[in-house]
N, CA, C and O atoms as a GROMACS GRO file, in nm:
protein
  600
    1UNK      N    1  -7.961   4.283  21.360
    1UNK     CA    2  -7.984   4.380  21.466
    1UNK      C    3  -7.975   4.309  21.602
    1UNK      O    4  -8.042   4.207  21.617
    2UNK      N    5  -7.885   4.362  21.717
    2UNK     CA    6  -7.857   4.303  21.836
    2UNK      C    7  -7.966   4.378  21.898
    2UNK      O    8  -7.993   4.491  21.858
    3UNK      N    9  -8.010   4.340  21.964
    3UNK     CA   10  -8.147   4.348  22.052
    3UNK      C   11  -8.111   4.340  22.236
    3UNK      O   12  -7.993   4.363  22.260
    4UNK      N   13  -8.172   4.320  22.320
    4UNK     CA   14  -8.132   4.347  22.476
    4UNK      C   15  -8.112   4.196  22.539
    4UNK      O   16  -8.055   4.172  22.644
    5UNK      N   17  -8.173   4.102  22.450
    5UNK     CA   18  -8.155   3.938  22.483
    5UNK      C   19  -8.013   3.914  22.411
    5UNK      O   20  -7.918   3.869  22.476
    6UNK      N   21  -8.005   3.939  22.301
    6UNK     CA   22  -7.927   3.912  22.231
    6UNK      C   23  -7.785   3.975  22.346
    6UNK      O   24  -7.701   3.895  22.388
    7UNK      N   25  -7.783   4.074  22.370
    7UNK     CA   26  -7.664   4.158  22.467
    7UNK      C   27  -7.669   4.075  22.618
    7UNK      O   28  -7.560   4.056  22.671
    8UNK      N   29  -7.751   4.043  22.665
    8UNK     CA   30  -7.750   3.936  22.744
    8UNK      C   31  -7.687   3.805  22.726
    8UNK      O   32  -7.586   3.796  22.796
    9UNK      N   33  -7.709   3.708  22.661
    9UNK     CA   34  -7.637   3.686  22.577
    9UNK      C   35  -7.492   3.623  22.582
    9UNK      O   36  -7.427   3.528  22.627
   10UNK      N   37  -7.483   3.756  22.497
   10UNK     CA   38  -7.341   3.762  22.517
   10UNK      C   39  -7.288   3.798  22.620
   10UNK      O   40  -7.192   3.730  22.657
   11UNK      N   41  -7.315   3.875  22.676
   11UNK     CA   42  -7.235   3.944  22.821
   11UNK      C   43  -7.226   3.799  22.867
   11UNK      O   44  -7.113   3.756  22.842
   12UNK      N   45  -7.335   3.674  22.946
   12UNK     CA   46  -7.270   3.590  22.965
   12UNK      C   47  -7.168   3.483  22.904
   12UNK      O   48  -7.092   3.419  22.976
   13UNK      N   49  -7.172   3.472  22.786
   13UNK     CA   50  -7.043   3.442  22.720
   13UNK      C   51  -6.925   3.507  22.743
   13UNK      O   52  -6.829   3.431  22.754
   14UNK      N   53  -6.897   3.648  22.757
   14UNK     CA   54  -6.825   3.686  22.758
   14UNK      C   55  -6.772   3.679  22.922
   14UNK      O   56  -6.664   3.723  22.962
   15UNK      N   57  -6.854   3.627  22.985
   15UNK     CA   58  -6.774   3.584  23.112
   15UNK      C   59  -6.726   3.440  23.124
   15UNK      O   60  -6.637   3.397  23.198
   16UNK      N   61  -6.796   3.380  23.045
   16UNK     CA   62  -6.804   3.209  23.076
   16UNK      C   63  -6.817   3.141  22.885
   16UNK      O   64  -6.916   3.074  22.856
   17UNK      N   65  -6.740   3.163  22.810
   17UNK     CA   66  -6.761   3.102  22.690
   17UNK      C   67  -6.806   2.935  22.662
   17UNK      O   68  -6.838   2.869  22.563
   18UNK      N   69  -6.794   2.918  22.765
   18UNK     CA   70  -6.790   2.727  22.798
   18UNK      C   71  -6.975   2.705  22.823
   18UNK      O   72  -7.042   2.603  22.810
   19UNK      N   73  -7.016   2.841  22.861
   19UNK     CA   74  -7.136   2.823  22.916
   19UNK      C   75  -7.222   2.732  22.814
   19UNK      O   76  -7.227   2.774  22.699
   20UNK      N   77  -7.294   2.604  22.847
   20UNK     CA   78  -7.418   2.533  22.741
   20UNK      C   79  -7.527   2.663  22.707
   20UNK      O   80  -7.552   2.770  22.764
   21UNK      N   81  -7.575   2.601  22.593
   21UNK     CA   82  -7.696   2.661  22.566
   21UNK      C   83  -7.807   2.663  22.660
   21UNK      O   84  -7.886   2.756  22.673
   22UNK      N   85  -7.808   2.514  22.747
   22UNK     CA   86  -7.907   2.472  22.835
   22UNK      C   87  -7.868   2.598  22.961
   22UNK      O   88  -7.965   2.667  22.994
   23UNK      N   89  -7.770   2.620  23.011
   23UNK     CA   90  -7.748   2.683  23.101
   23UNK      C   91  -7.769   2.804  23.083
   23UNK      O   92  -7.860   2.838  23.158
   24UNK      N   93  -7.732   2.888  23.023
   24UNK     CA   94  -7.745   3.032  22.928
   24UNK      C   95  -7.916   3.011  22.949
   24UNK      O   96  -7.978   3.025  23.054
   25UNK      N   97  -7.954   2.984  22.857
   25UNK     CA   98  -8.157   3.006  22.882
   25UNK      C   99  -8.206   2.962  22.979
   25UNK      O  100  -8.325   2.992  22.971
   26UNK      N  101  -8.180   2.880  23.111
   26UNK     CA  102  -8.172   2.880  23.237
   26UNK      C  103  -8.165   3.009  23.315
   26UNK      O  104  -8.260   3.058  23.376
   27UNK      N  105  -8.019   3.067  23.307
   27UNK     CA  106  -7.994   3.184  23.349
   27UNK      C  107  -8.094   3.313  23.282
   27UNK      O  108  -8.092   3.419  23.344
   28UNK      N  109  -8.159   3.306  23.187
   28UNK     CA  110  -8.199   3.399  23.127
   28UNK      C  111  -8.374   3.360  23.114
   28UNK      O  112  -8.458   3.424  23.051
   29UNK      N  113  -8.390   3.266  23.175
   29UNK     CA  114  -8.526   3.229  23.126
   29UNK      C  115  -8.571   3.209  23.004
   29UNK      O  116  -8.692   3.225  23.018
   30UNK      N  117  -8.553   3.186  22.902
   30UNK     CA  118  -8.592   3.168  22.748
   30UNK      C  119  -8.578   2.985  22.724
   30UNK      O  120  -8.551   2.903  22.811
   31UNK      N  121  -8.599   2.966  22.614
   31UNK     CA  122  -8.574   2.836  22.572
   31UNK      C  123  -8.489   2.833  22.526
   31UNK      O  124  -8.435   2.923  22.461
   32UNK      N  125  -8.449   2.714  22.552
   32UNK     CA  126  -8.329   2.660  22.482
   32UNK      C  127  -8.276   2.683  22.332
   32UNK      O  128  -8.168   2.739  22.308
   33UNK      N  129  -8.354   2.640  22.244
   33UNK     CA  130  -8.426   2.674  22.106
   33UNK      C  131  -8.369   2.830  22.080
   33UNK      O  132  -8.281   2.865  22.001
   34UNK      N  133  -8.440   2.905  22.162
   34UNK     CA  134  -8.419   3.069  22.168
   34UNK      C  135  -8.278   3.124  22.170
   34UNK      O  136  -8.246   3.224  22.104
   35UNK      N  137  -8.191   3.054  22.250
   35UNK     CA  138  -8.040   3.108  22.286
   35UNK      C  139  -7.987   3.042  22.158
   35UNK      O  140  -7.925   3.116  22.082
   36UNK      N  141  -8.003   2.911  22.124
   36UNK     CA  142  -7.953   2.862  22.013
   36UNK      C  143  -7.973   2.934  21.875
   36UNK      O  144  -7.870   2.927  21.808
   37UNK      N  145  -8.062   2.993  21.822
   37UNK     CA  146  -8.119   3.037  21.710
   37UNK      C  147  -8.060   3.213  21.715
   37UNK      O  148  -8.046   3.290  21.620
   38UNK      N  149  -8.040   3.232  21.830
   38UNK     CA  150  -7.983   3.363  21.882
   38UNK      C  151  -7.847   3.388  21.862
   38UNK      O  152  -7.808   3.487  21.801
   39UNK      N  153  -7.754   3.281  21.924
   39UNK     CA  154  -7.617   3.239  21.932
   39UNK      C  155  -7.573   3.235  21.726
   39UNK      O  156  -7.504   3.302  21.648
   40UNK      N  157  -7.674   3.102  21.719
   40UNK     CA  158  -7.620   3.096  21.552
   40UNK      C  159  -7.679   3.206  21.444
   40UNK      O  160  -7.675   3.178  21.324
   41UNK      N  161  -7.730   3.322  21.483
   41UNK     CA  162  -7.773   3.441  21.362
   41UNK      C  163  -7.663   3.505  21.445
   41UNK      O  164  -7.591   3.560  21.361
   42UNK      N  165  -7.615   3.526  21.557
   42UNK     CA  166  -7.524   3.570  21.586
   42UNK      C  167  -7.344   3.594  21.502
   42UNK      O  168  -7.276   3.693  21.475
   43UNK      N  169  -7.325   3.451  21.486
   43UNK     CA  170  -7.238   3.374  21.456
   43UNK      C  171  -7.262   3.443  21.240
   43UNK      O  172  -7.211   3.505  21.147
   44UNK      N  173  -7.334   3.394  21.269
   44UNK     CA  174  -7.337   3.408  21.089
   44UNK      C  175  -7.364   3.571  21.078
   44UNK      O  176  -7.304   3.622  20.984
   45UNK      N  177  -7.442   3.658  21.158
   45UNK     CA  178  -7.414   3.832  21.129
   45UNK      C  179  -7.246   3.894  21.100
   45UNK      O  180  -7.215   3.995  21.037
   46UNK      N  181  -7.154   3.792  21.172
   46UNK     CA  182  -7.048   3.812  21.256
   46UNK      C  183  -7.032   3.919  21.354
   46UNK      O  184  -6.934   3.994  21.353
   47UNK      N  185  -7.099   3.924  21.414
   47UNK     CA  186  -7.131   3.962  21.543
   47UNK      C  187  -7.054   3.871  21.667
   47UNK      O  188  -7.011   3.920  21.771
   48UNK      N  189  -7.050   3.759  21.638
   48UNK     CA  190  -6.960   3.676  21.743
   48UNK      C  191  -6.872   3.592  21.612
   48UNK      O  192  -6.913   3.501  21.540
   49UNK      N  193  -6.742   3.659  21.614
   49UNK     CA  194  -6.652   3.587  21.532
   49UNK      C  195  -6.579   3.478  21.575
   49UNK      O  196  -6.488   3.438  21.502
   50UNK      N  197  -6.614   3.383  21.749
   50UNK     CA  198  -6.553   3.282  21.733
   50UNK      C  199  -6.521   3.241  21.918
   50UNK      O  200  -6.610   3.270  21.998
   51UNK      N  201  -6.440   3.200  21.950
   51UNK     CA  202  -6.475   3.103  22.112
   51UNK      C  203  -6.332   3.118  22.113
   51UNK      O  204  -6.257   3.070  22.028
   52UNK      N  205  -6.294   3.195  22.227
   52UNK     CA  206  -6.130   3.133  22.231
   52UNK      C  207  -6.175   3.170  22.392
   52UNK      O  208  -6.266   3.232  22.446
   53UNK      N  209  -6.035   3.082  22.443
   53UNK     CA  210  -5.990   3.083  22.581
   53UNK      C  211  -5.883   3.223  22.606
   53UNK      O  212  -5.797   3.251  22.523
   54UNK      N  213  -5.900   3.294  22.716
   54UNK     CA  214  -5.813   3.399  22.763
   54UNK      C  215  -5.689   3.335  22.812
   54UNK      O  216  -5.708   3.248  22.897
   55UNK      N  217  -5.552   3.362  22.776
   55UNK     CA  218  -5.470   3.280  22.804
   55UNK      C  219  -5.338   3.396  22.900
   55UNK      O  220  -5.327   3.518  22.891
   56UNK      N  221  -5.271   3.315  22.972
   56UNK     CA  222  -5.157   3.438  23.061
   56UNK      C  223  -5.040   3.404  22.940
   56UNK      O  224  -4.970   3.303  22.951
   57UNK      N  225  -5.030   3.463  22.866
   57UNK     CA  226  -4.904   3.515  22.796
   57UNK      C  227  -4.792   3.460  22.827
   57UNK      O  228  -4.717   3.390  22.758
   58UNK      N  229  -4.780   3.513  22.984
   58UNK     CA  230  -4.672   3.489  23.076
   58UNK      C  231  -4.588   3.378  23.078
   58UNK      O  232  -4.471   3.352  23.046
   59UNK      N  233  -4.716   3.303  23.141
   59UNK     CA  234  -4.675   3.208  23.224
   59UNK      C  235  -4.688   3.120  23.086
   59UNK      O  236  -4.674   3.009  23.138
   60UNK      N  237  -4.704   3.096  22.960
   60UNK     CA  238  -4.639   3.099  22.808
   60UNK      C  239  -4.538   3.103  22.752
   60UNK      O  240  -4.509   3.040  22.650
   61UNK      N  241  -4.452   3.200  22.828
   61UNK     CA  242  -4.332   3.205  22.717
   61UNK      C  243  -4.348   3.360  22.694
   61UNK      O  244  -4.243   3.425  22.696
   62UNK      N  245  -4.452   3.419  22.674
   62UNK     CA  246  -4.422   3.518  22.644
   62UNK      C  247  -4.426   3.652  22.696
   62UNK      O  248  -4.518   3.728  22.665
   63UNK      N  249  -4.321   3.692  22.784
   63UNK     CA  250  -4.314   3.770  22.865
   63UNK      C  251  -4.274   3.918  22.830
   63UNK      O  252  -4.246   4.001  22.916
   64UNK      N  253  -4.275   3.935  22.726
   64UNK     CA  254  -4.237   4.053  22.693
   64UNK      C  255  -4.334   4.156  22.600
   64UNK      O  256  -4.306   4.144  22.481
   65UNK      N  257  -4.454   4.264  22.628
   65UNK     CA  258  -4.517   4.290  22.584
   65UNK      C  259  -4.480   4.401  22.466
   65UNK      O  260  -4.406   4.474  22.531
   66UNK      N  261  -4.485   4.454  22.345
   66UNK     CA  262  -4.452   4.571  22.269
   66UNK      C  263  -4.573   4.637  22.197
   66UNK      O  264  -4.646   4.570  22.124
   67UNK      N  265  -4.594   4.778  22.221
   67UNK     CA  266  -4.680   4.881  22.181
   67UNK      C  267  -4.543   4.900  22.091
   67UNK      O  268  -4.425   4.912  22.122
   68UNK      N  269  -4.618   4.898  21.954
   68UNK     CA  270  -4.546   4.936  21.834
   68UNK      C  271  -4.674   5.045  21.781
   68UNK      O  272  -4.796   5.037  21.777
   69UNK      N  273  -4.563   5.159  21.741
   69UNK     CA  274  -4.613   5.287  21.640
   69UNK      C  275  -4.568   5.293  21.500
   69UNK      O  276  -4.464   5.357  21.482
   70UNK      N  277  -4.626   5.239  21.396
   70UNK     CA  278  -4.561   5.286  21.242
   70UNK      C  279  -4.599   5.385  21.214
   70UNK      O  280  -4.711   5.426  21.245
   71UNK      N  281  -4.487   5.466  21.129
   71UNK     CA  282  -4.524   5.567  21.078
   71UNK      C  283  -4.480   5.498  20.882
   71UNK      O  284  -4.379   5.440  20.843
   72UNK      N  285  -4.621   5.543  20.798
   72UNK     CA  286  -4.609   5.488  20.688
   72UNK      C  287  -4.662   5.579  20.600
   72UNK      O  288  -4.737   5.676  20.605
   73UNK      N  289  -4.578   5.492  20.486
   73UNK     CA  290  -4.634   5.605  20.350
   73UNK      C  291  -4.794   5.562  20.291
   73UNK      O  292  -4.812   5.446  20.253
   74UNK      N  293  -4.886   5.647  20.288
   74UNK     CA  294  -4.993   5.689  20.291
   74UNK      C  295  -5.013   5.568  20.212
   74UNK      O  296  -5.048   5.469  20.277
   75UNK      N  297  -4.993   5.548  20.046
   75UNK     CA  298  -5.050   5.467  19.974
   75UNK      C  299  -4.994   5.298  20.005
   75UNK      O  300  -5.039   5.222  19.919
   76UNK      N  301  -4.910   5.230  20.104
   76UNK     CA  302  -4.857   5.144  20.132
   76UNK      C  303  -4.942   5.102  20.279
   76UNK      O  304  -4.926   4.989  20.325
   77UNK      N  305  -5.026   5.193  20.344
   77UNK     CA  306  -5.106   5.154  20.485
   77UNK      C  307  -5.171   5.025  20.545
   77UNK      O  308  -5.176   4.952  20.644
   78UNK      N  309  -5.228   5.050  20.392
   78UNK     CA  310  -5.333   4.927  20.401
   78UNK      C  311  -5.249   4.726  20.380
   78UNK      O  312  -5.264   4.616  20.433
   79UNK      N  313  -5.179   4.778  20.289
   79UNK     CA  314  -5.041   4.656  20.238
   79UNK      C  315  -4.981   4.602  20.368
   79UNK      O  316  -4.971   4.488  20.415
   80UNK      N  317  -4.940   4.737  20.413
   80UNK     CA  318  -4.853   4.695  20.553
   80UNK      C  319  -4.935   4.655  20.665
   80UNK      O  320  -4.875   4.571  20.731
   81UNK      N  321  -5.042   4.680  20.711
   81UNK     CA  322  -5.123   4.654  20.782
   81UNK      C  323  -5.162   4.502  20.752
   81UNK      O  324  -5.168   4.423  20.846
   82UNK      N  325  -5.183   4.470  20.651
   82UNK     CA  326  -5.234   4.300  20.655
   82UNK      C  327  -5.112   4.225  20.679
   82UNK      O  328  -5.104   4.124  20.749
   83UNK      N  329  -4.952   4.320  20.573
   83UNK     CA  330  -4.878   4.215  20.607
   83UNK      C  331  -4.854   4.157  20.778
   83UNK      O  332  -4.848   4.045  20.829
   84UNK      N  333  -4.839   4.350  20.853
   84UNK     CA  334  -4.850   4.286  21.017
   84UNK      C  335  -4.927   4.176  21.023
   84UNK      O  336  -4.888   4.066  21.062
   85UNK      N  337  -5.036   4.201  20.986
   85UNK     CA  338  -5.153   4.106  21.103
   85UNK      C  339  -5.159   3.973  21.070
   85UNK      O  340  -5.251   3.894  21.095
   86UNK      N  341  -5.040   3.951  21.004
   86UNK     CA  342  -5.032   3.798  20.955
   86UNK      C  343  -4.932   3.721  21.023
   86UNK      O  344  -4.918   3.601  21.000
   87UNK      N  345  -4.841   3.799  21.129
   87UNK     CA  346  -4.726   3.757  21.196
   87UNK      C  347  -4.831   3.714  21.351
   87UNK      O  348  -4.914   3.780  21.414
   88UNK      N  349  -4.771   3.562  21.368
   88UNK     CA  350  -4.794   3.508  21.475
   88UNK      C  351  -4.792   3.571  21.648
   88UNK      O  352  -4.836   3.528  21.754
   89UNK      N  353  -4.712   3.700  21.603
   89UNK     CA  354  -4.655   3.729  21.761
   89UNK      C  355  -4.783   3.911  21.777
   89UNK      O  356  -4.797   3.997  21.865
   90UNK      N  357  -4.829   3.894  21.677
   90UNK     CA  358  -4.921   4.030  21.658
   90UNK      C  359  -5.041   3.995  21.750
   90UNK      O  360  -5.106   3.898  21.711
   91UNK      N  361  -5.076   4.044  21.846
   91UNK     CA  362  -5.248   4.047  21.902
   91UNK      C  363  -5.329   4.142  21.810
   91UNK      O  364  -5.397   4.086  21.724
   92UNK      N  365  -5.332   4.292  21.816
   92UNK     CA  366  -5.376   4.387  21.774
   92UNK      C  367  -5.302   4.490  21.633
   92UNK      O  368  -5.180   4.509  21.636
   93UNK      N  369  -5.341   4.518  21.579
   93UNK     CA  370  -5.321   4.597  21.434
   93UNK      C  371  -5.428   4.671  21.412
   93UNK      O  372  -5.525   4.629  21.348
   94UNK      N  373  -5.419   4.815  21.473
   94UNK     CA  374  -5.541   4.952  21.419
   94UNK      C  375  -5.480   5.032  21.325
   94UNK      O  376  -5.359   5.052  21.339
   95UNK      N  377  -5.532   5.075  21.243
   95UNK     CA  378  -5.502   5.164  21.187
   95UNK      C  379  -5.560   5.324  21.244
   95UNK      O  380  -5.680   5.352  21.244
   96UNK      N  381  -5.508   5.370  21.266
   96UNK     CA  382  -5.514   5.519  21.407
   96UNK      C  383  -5.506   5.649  21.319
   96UNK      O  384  -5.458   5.648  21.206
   97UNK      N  385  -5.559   5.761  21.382
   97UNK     CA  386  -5.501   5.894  21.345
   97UNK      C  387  -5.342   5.967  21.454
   97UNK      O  388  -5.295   5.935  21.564
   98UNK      N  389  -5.322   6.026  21.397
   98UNK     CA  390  -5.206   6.143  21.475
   98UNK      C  391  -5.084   6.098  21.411
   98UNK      O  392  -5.074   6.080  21.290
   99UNK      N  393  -4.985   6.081  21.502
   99UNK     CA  394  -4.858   6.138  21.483
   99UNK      C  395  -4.843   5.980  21.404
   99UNK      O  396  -4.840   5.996  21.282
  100UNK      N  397  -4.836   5.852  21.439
  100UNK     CA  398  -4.845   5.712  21.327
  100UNK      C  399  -4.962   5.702  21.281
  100UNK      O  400  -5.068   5.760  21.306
  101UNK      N  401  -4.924   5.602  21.192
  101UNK     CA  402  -5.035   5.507  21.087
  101UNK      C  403  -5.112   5.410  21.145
  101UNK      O  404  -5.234   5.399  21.134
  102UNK      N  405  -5.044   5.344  21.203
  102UNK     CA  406  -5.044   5.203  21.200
  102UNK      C  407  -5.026   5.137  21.395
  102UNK      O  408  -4.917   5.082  21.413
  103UNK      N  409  -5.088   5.139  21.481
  103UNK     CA  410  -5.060   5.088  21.626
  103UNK      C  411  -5.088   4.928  21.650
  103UNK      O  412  -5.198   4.872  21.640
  104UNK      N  413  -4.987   4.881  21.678
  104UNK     CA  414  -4.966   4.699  21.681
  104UNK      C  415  -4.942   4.680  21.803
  104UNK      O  416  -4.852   4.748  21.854
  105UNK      N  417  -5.018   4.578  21.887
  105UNK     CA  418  -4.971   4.556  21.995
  105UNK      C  419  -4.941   4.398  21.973
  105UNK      O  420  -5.014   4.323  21.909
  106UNK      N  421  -4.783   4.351  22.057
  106UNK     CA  422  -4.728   4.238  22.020
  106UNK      C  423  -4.675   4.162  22.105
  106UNK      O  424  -4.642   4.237  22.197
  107UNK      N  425  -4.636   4.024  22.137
  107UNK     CA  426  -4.596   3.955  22.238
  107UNK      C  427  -4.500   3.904  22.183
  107UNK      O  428  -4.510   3.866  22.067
  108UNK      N  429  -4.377   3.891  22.258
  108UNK     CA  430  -4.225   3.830  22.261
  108UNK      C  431  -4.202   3.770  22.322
  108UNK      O  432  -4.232   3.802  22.438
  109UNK      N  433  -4.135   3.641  22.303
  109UNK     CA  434  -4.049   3.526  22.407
  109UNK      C  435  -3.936   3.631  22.479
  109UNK      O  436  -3.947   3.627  22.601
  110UNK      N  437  -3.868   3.690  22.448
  110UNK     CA  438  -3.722   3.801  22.491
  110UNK      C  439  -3.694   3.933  22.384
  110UNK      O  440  -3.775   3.940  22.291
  111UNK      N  441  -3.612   4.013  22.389
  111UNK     CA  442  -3.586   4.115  22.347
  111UNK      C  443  -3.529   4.085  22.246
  111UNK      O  444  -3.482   4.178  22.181
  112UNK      N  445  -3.512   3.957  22.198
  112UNK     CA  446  -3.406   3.944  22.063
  112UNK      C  447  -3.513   3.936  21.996
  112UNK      O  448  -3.524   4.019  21.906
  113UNK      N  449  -3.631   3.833  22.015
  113UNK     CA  450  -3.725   3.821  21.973
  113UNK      C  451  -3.794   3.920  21.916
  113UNK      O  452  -3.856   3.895  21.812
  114UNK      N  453  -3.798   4.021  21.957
  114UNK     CA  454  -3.891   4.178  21.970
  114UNK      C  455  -3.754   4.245  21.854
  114UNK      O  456  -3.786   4.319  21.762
  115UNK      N  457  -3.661   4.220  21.868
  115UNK     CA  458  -3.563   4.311  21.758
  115UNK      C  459  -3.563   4.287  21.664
  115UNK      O  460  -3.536   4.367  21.575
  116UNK      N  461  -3.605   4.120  21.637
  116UNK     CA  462  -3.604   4.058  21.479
  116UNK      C  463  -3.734   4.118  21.472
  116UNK      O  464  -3.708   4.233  21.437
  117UNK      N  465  -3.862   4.109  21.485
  117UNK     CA  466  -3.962   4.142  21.457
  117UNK      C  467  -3.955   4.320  21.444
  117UNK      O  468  -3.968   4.350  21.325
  118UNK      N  469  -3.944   4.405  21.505
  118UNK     CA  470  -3.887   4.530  21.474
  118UNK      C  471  -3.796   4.593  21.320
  118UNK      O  472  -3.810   4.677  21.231
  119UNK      N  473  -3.707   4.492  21.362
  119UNK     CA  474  -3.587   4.525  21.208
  119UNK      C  475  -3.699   4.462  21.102
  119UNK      O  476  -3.730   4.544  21.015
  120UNK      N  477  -3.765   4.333  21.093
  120UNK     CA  478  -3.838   4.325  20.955
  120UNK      C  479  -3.927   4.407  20.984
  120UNK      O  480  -3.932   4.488  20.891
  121UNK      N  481  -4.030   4.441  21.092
  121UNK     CA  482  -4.116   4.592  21.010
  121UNK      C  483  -4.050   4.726  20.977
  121UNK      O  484  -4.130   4.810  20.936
  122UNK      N  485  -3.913   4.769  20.986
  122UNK     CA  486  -3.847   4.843  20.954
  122UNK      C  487  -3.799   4.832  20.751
  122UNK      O  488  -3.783   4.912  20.658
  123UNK      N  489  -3.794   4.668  20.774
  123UNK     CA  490  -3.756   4.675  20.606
  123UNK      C  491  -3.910   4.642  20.522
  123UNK      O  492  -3.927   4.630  20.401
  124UNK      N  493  -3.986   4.635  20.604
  124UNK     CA  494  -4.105   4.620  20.481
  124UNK      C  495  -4.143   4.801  20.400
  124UNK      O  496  -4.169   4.911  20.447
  125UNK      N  497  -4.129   4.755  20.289
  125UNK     CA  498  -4.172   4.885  20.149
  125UNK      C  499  -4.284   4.967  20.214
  125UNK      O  500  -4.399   4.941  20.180
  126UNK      N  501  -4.263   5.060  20.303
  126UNK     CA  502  -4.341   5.194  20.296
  126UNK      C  503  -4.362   5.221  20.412
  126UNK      O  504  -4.462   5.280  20.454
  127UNK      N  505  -4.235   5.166  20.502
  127UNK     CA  506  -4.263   5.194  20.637
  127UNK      C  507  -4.134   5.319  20.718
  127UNK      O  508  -4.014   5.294  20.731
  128UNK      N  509  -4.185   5.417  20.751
  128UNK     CA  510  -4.088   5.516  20.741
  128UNK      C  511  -4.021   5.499  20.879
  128UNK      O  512  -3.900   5.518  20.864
  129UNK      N  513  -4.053   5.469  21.017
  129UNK     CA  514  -3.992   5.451  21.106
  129UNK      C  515  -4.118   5.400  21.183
  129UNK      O  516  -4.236   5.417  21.149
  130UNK      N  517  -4.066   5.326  21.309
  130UNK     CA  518  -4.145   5.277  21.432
  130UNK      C  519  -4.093   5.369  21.546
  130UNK      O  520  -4.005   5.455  21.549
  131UNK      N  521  -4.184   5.317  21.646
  131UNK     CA  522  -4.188   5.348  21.791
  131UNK      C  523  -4.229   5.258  21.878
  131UNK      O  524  -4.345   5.219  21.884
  132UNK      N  525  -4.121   5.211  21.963
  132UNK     CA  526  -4.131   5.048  22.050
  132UNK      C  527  -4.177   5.116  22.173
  132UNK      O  528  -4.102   5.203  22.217
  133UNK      N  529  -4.290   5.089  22.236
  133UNK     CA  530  -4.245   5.105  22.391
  133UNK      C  531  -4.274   4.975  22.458
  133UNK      O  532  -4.340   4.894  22.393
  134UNK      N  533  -4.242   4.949  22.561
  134UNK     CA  534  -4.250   4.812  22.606
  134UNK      C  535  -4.328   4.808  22.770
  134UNK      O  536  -4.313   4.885  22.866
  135UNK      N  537  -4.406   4.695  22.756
  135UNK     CA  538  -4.499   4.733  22.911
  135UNK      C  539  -4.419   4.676  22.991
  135UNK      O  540  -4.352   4.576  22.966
  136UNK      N  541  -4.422   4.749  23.115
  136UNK     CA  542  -4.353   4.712  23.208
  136UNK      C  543  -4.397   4.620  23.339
  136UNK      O  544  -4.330   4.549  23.415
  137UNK      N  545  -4.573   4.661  23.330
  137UNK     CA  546  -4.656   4.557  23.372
  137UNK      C  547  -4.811   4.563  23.334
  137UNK      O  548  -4.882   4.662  23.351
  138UNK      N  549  -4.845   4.463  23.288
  138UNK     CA  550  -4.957   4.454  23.248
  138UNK      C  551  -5.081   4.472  23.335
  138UNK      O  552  -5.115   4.400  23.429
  139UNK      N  553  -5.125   4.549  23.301
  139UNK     CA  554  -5.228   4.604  23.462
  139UNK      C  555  -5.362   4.543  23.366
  139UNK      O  556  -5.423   4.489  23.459
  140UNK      N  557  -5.429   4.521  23.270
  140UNK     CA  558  -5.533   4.464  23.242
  140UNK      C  559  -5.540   4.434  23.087
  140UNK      O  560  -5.552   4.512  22.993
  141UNK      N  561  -5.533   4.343  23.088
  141UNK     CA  562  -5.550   4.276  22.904
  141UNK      C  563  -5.706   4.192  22.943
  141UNK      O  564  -5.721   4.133  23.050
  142UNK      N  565  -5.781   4.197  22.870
  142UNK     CA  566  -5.890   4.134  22.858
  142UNK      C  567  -5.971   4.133  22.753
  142UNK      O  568  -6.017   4.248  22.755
  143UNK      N  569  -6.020   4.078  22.661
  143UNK     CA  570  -6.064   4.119  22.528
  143UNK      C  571  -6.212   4.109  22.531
  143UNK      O  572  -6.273   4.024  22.465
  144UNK      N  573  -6.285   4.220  22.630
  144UNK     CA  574  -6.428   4.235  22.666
  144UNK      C  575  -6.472   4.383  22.728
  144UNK      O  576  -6.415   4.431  22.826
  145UNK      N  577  -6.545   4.426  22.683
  145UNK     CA  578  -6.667   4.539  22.699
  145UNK      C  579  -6.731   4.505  22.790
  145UNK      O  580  -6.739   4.382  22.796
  146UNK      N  581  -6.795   4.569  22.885
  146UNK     CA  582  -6.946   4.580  22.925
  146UNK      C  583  -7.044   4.594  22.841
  146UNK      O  584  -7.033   4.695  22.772
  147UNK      N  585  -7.155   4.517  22.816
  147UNK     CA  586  -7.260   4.553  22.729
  147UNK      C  587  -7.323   4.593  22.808
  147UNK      O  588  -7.386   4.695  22.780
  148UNK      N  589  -7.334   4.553  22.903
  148UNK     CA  590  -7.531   4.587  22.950
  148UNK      C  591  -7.504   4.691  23.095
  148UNK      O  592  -7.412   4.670  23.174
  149UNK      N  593  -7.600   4.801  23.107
  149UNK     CA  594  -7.590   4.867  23.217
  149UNK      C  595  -7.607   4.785  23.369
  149UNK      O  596  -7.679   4.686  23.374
  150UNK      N  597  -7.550   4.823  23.464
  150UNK     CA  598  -7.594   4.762  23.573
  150UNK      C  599  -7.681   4.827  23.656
  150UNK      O  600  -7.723   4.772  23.757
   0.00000   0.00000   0.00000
């Protein structure tokens, strides 16, 4: 159970992942001890699945963003869905309601790049057609919520 320290917390992680433990219960007043024991039931609930750095894509290599739509056969969803989320160039893989199955959001070095990846989710077993659209500019990628009211 996440609690209002616990959401504290995180919200500062989620601005500063680098932040020490010492600093975090500083900022928050608690002990040290406290953020630590907090952080690691955290970690093991999976509630915090892990520490990565926010990275520019871009300025990467990979400049080319794709909102992919599958449309799939009902009993193949789940198959096709892991096989996506196992390709290196995949960020996101939901499985959605409406008009597709399956919404992938994906990063490309160039458009050839994005066509090979396209044509093989086209030939994987139970995938009836896609829908590419491509961003034209990225107005906010960030992989964070607000937890706490202000």
């Amino acid at each position: 159970m996440v609690d209002a320290l616990d959401l504290r917390i995180l919200s500062l992680l989620q601005e500063n992942a680098r932040l020490s433990y010492r600093e975090i219960a500083r900022e928050l007043k608690v002990a040290v001890g406290t953020v630590y024991n907090r952080i690691k039931r955290m970690e093991e609930e999976g509630v915090i699945k892990g520490f990565a750095p926010l990275l520019d894509y871009e300025k990467l290599g990979f400049g080319l963003t794709a909102v992919i739509g599958i449309k799939a056969n009902g009993r193949k969803i789940i198959e096709i869905e892991r096989e996506v989320a196992k390709e290196d160039s995949v960020l996101l893989v939901y499985d959605i309601t409406g008009e597709y199955d399956i919404f992938v959001v994906a990063k490309f070095k160039d458009r050839a790049d994005m066509n090979r990846f396209v044509k093989w989710l086209l030939s994987l077993d139970g995938v009836e057609k896609t829908n590419t659209s491509v961003a034209m500019q990225v107005v906010k990628e960030e992989p964070r919520v607000r937890l706490l009211e202000d």
